[in-house]
C-alpha positions in Angstrom: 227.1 -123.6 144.8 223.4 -124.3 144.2 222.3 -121.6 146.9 224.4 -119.3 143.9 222.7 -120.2 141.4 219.4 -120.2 142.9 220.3 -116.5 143.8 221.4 -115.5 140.4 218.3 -117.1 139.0 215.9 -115.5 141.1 217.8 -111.8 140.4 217.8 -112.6 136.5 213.8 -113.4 137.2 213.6 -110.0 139.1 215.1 -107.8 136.7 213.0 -109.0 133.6 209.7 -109.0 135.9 210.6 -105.5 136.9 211.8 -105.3 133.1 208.4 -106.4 131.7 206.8 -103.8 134.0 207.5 -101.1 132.8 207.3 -102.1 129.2 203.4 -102.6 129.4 203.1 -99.8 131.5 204.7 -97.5 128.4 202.6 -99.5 125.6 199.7 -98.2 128.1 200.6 -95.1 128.2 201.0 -95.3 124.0 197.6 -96.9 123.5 196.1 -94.2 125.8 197.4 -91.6 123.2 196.2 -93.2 120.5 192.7 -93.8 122.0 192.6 -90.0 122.7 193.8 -88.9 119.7 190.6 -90.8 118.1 188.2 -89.5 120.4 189.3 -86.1 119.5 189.0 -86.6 115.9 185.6 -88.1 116.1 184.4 -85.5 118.2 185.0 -82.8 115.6 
């Protein structure tokens, strides 16, 4: 029983790692814009 809910601990972990991942990598990708879109209009 505690082997199960080791498991099921570790997958819940696993998910919101993997989760969390891909989160920041969007918020990257959003802040990236952003920063371009800045650069563009301080370059005109």
């Amino acid at each position: 029983m505690k082997q199960m809910i080791k498991f099921a601990a570790l997958l819940v972990l696993a998910t919101v790692a993997l989760g969390g991942c891909n989160t920041m990598e969007g918020l990257g990708k959003d802040v990236q814009k952003l920063g371009d879109k800045i650069e563009d209009k301080a370059a005109n």
